[in-house]
N, CA, C and O atoms as CSV, one atom per row, in Angstrom:
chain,resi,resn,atom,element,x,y,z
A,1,UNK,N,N,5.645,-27.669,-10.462
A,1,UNK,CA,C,4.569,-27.014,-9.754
A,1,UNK,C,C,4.858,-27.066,-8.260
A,1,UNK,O,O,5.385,-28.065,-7.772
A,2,UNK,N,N,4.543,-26.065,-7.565
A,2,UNK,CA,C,4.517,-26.011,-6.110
A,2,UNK,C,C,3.643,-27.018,-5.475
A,2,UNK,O,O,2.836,-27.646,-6.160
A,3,UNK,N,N,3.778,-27.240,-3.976
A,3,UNK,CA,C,2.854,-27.880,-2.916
A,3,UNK,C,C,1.625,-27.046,-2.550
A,3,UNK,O,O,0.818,-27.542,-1.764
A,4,UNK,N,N,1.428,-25.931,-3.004
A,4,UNK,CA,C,0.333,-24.892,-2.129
A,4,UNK,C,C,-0.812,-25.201,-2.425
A,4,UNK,O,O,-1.150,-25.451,-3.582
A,5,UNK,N,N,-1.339,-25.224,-1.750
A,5,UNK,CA,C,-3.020,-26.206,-1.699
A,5,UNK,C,C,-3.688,-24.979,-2.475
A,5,UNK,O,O,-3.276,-23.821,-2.548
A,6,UNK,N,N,-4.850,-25.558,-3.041
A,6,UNK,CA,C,-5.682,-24.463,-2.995
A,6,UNK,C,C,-6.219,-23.492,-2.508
A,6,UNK,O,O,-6.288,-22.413,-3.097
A,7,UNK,N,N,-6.637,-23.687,-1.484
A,7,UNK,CA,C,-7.246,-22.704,-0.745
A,7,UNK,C,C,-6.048,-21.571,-0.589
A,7,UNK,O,O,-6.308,-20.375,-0.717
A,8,UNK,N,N,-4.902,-21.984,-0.342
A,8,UNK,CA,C,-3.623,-20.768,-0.428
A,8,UNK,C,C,-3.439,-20.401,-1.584
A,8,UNK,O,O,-2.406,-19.736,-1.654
A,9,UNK,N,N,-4.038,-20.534,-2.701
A,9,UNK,CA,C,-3.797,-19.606,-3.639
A,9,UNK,C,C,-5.267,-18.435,-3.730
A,9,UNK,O,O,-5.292,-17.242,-4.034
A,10,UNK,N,N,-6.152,-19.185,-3.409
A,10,UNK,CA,C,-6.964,-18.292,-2.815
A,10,UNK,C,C,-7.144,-16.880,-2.074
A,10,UNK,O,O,-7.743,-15.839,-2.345
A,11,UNK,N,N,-6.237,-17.391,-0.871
A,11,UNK,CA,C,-5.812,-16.306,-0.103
A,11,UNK,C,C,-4.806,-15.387,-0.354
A,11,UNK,O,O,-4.685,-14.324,0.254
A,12,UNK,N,N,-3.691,-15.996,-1.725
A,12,UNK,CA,C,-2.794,-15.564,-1.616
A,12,UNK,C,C,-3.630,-14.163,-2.815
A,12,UNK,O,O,-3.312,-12.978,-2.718
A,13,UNK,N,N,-4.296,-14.493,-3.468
A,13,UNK,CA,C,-5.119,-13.560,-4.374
A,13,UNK,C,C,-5.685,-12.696,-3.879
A,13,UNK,O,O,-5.666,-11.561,-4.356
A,14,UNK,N,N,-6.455,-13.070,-2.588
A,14,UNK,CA,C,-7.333,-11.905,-1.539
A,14,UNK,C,C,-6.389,-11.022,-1.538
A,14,UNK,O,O,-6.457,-9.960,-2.156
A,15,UNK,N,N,-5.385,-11.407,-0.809
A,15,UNK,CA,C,-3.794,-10.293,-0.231
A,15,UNK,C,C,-3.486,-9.873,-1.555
A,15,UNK,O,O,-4.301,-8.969,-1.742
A,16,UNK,N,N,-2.975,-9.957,-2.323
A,16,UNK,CA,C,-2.571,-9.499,-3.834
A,16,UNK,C,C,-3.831,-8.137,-3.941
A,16,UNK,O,O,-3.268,-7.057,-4.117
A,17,UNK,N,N,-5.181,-8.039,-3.875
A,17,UNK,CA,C,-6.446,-7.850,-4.113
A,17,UNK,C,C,-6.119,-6.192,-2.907
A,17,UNK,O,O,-6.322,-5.043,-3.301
A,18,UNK,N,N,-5.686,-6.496,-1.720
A,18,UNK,CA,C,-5.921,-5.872,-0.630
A,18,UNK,C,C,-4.610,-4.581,-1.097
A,18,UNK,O,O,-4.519,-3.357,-1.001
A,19,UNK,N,N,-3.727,-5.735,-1.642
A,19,UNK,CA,C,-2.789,-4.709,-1.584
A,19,UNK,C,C,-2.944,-3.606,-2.688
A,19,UNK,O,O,-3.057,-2.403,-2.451
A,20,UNK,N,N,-2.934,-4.192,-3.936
A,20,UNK,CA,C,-3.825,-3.556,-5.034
A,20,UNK,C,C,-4.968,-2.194,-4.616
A,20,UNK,O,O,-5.141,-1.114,-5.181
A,21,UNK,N,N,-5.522,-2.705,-3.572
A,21,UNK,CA,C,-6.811,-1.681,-3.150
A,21,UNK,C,C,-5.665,-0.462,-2.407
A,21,UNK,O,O,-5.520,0.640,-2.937
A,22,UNK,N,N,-5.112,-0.752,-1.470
A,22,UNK,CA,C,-4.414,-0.097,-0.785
A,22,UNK,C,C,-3.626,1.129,-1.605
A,22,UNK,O,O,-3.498,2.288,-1.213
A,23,UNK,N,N,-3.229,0.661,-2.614
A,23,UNK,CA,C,-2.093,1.701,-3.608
A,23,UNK,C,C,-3.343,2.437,-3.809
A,23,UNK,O,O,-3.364,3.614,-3.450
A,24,UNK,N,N,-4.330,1.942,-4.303
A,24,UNK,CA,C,-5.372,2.721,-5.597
A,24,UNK,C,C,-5.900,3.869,-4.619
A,24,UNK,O,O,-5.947,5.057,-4.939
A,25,UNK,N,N,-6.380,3.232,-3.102
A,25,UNK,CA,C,-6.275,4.253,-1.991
A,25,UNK,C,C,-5.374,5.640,-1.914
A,25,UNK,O,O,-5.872,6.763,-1.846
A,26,UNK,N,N,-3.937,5.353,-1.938
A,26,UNK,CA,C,-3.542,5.899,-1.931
A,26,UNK,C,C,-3.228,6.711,-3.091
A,26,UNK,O,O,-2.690,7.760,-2.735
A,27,UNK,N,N,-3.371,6.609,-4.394
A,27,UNK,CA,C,-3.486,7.405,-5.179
A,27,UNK,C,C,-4.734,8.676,-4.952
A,27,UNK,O,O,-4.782,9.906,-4.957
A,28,UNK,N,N,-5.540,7.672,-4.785
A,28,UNK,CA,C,-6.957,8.395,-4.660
A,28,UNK,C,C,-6.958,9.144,-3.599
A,28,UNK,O,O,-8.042,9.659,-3.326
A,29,UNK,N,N,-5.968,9.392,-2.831
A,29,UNK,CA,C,-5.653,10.453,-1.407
A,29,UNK,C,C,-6.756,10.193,-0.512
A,29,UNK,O,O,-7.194,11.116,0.175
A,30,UNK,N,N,-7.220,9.105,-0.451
A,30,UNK,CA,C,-8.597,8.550,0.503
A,30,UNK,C,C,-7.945,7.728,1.445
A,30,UNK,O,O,-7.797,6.511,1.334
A,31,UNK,N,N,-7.504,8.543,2.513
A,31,UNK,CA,C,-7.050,8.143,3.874
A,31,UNK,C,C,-7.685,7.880,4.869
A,31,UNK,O,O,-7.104,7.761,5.949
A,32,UNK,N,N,-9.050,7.723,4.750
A,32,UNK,CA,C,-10.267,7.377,5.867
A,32,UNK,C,C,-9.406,6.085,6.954
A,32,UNK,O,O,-8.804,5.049,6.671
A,33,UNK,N,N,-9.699,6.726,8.174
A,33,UNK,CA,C,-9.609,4.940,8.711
A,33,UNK,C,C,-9.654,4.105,8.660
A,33,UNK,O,O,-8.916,3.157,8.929
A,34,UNK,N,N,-11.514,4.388,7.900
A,34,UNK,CA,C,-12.706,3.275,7.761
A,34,UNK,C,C,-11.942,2.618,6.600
A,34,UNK,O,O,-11.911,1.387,6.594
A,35,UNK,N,N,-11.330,3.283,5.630
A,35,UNK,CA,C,-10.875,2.640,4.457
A,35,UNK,C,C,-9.449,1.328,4.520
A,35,UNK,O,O,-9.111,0.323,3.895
A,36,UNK,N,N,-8.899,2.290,5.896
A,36,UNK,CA,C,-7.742,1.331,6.453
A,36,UNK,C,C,-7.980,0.014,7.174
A,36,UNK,O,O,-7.169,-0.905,7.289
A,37,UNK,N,N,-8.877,0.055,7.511
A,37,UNK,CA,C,-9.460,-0.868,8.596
A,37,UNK,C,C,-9.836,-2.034,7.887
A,37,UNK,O,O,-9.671,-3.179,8.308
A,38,UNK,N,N,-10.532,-1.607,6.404
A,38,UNK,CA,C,-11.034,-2.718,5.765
A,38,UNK,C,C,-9.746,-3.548,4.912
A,38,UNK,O,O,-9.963,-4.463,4.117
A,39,UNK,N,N,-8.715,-3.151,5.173
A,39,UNK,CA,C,-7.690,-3.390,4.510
A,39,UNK,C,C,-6.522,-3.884,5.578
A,39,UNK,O,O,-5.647,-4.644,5.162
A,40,UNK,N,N,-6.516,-3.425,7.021
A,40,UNK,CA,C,-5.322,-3.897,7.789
A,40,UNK,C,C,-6.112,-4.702,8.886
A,40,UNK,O,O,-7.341,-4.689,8.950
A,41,UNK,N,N,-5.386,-5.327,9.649
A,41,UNK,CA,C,-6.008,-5.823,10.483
A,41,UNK,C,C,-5.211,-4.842,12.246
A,41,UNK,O,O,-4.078,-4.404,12.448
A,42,UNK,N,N,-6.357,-4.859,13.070
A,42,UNK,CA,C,-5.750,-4.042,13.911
A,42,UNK,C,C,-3.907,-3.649,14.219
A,42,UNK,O,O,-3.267,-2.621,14.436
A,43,UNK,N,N,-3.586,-5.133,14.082
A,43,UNK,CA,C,-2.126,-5.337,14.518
A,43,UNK,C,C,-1.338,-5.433,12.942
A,43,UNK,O,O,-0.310,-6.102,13.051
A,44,UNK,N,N,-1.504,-5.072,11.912
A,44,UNK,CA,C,-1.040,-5.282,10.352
A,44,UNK,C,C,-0.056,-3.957,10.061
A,44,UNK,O,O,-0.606,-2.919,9.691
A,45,UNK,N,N,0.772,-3.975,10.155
A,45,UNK,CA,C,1.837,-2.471,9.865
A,45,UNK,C,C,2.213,-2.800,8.208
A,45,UNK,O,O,2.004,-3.766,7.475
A,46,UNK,N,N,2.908,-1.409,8.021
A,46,UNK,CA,C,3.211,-1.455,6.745
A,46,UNK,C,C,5.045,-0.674,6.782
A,46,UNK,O,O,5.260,0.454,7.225
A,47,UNK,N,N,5.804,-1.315,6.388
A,47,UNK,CA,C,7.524,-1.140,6.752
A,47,UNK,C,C,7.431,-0.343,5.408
A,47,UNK,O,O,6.730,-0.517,4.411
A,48,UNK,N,N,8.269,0.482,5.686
A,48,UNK,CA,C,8.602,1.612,4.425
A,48,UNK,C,C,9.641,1.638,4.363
A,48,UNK,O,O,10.336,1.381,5.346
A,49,UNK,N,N,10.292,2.048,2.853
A,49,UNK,CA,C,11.759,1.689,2.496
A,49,UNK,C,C,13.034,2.232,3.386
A,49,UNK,O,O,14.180,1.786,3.451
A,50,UNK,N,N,12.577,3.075,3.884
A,50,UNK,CA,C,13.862,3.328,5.119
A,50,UNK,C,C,13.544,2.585,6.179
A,50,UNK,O,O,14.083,2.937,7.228
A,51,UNK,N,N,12.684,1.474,6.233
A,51,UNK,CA,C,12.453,1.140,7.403
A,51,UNK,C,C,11.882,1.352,8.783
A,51,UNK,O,O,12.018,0.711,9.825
A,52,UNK,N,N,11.157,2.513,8.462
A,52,UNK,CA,C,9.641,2.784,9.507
A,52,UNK,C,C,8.927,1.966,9.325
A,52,UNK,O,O,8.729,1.425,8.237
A,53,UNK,N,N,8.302,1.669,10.549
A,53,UNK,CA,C,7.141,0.454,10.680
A,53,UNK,C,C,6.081,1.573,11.693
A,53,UNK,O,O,6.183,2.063,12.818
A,54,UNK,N,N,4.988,1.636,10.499
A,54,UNK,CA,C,3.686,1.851,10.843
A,54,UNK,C,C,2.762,1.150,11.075
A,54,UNK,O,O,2.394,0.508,10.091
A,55,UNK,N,N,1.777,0.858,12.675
A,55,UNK,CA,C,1.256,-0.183,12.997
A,55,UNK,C,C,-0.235,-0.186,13.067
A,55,UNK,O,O,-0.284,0.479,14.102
A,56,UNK,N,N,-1.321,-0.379,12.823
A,56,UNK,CA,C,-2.578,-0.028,12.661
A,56,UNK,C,C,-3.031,0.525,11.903
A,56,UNK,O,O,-2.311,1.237,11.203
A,57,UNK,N,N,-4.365,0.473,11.681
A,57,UNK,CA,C,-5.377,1.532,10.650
A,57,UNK,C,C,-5.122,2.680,10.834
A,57,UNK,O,O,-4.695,3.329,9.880
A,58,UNK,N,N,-5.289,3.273,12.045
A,58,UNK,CA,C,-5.160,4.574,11.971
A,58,UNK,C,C,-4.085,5.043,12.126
A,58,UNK,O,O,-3.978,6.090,11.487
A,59,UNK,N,N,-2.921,4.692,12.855
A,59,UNK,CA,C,-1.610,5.140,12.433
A,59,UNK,C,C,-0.840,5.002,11.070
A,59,UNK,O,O,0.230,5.567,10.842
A,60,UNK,N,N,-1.528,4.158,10.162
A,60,UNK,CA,C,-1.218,4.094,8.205
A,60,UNK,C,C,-2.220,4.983,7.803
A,60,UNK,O,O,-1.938,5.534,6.739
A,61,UNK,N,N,-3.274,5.307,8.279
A,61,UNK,CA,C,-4.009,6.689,7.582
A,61,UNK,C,C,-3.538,7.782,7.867
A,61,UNK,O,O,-3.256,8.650,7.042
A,62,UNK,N,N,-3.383,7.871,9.205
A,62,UNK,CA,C,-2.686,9.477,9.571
A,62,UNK,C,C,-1.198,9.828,8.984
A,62,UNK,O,O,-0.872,10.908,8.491
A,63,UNK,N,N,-0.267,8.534,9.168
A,63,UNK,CA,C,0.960,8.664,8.449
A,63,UNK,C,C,0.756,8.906,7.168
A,63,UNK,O,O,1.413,9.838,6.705
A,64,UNK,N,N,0.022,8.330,6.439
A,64,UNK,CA,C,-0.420,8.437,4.750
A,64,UNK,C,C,-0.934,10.046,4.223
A,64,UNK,O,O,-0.430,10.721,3.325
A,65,UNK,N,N,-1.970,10.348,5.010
A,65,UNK,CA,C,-2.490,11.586,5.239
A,65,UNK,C,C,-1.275,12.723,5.197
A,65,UNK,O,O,-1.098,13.521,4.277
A,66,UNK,N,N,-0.651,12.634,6.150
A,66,UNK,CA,C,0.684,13.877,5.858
A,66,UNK,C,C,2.118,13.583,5.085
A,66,UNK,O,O,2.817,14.474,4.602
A,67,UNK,N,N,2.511,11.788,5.048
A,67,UNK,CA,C,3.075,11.626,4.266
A,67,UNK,C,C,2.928,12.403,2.860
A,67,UNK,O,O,3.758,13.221,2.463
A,68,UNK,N,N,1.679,12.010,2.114
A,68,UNK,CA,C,1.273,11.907,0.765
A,68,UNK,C,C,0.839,13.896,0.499
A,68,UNK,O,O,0.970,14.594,-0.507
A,69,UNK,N,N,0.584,14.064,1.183
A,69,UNK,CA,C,-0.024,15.518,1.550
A,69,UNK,C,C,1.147,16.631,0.606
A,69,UNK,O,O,0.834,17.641,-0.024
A,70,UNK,N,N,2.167,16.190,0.736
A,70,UNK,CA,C,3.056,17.172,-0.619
A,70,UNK,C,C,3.438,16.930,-1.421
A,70,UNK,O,O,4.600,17.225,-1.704
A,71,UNK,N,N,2.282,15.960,-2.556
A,71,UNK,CA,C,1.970,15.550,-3.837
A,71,UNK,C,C,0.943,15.871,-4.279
A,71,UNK,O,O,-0.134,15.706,-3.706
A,72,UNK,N,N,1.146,16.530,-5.688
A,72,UNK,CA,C,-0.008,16.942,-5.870
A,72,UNK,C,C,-0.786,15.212,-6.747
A,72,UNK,O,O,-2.014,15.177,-6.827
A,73,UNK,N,N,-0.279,14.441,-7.094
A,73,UNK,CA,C,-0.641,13.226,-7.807
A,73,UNK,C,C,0.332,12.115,-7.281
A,73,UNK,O,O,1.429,12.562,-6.947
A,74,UNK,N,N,0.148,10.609,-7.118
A,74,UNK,CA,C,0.750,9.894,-7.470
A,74,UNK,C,C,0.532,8.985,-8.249
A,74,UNK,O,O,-0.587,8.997,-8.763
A,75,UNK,N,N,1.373,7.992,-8.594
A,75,UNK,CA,C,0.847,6.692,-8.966
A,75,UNK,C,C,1.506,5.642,-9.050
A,75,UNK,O,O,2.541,5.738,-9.709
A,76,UNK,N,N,1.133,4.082,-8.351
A,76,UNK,CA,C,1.683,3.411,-7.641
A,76,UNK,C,C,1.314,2.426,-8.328
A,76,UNK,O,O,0.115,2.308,-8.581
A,77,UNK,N,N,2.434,1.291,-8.893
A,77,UNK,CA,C,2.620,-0.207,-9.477
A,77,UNK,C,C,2.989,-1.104,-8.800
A,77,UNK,O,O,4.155,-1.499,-8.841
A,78,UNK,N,N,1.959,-1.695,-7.926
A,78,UNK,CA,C,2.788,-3.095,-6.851
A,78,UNK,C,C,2.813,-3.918,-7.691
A,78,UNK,O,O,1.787,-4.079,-8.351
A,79,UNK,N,N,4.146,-4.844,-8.006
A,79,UNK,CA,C,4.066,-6.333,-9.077
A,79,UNK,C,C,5.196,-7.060,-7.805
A,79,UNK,O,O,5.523,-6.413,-6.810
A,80,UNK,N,N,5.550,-8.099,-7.999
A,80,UNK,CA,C,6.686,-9.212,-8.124
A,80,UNK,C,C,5.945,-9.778,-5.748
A,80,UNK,O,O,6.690,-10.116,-4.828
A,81,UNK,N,N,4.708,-9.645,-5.711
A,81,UNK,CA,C,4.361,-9.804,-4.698
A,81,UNK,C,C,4.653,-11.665,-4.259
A,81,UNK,O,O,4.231,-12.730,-4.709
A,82,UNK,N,N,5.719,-11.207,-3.016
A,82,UNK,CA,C,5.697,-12.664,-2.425
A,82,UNK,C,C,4.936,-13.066,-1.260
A,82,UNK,O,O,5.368,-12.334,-0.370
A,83,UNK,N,N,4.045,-13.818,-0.764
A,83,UNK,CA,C,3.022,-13.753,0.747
A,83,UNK,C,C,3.537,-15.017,0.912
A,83,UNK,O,O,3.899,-15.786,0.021
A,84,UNK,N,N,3.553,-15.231,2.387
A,84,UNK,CA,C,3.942,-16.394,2.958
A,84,UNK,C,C,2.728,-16.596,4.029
A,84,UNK,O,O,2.636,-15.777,4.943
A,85,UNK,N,N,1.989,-17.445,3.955
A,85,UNK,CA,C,0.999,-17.910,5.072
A,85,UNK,C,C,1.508,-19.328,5.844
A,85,UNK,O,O,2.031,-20.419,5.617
A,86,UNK,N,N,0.860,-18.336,7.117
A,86,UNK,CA,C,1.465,-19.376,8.146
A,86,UNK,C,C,0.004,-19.580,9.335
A,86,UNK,O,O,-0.127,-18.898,10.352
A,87,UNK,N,N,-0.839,-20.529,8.943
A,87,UNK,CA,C,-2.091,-20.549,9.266
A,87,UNK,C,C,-2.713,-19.140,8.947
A,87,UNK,O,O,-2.616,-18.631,7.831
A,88,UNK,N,N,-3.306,-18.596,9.916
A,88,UNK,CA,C,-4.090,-16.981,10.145
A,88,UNK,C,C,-2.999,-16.353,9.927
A,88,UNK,O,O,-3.390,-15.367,9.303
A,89,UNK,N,N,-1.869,-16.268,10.030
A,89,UNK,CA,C,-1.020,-15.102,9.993
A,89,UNK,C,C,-0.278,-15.187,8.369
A,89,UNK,O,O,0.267,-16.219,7.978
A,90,UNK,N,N,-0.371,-13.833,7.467
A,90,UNK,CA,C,0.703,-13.689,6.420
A,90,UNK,C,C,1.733,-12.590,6.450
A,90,UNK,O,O,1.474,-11.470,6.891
A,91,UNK,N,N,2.723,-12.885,6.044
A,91,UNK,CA,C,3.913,-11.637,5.748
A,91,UNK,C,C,3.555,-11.560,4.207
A,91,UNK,O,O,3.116,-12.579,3.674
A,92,UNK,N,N,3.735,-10.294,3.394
A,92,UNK,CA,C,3.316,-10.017,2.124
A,92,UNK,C,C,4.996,-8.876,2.210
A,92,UNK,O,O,5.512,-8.248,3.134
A,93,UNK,N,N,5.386,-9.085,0.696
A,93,UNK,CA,C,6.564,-8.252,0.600
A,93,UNK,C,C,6.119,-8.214,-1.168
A,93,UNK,O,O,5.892,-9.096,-1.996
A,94,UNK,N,N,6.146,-6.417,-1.215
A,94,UNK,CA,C,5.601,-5.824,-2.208
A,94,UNK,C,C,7.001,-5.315,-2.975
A,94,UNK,O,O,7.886,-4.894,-2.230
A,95,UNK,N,N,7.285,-5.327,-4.566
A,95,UNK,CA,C,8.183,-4.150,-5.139
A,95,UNK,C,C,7.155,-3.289,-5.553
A,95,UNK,O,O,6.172,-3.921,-5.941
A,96,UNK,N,N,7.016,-1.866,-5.618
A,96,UNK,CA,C,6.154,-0.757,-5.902
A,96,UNK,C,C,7.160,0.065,-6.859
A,96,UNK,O,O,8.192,0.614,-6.472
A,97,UNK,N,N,6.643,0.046,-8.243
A,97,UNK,CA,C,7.300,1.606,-8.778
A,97,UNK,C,C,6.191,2.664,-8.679
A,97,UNK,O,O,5.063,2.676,-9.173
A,98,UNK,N,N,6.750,3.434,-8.001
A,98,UNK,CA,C,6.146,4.758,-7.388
A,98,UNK,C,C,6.380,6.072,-8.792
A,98,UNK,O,O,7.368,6.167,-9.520
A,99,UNK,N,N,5.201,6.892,-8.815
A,99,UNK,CA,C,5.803,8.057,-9.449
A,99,UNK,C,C,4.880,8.978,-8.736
A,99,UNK,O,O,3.661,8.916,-8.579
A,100,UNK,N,N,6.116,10.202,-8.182
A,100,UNK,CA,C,5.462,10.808,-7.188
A,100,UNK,C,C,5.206,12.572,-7.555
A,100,UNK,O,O,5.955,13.067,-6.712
A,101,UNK,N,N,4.749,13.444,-8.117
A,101,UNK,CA,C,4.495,14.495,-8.766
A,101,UNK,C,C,4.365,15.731,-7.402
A,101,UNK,O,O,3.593,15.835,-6.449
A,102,UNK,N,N,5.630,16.609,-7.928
A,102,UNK,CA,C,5.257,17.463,-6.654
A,102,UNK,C,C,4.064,18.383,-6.604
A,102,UNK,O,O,3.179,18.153,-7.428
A,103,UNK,N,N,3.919,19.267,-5.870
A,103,UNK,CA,C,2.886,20.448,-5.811
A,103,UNK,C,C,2.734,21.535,-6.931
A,103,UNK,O,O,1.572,21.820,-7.221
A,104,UNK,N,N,3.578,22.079,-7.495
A,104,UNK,CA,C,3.705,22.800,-8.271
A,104,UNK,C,C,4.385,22.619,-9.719
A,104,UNK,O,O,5.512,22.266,-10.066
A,105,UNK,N,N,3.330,22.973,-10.356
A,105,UNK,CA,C,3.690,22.726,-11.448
A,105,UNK,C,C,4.709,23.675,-12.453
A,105,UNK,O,O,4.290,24.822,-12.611
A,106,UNK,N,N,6.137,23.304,-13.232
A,106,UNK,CA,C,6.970,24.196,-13.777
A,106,UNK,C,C,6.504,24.562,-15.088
A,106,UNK,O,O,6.188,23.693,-15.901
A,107,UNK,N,N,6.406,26.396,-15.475
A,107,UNK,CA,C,6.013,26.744,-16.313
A,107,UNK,C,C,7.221,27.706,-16.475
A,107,UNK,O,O,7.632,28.484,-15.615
A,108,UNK,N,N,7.940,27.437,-18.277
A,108,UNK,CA,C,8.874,28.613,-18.173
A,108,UNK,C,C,7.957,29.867,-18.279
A,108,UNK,O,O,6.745,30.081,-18.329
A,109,UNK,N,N,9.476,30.828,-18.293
A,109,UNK,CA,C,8.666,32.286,-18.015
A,109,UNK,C,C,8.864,32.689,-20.052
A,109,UNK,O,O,9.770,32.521,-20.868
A,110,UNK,N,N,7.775,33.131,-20.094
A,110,UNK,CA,C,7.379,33.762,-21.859
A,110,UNK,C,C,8.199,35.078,-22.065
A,110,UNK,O,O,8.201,35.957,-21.204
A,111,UNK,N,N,8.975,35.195,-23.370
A,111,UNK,CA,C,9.771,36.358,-22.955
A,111,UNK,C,C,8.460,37.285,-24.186
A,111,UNK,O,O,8.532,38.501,-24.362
């Protein structure tokens, strides 16, 4: 068994919880600020697999907003989540299988 006190598994569940909310967000194409805000903390970015770092609520809604904008569906599986707390401050590192559905849907042509 690990050293992690209780209360850090606690927290480490909140974050698990946040991030969870965050995907379901983004499925749900609900890019509100207000929705970001309750989820990042002013200074909280989110690094994307090429390595953009998006920093704030509203710069992860607006990026999300036109990111996500040429899908017509997604749907997003965060598992294997590691968080490291270091007093008030955590790093969280997510694997996500993504499935991302374009705009248009393929219909052959009927002869």
């Amino acid at each position: 068994m690990t050293d992690v006190q209780p209360t850090a598994w606690v927290d480490k569940l909140a974050l698990t919880e946040l991030v969870t909310k965050y995907f379901r967000l983004v499925d749900d194409k609900d890019f509100a600020v207000e929705q970001m805000q309750a989820i990042f903390t002013d200074d909280g970015s989110v690094t994307r697999p090429n390595d953009a770092v998006i920093a704030g609520p509203a710069e992860i809604a607006e990026s999300n907003s036109k990111s996500f904008a040429r899908f017509r569906a997604t749907q997003h599986l965060p598992s294997g989540f590691v968080i490291e707390l270091d007093g008030d401050q955590a790093a969280v590192r997510v694997n996500v299988m993504a499935m991302h559905l374009g705009g248009r849907l393929w219909r052959p042509k009927c002869a």
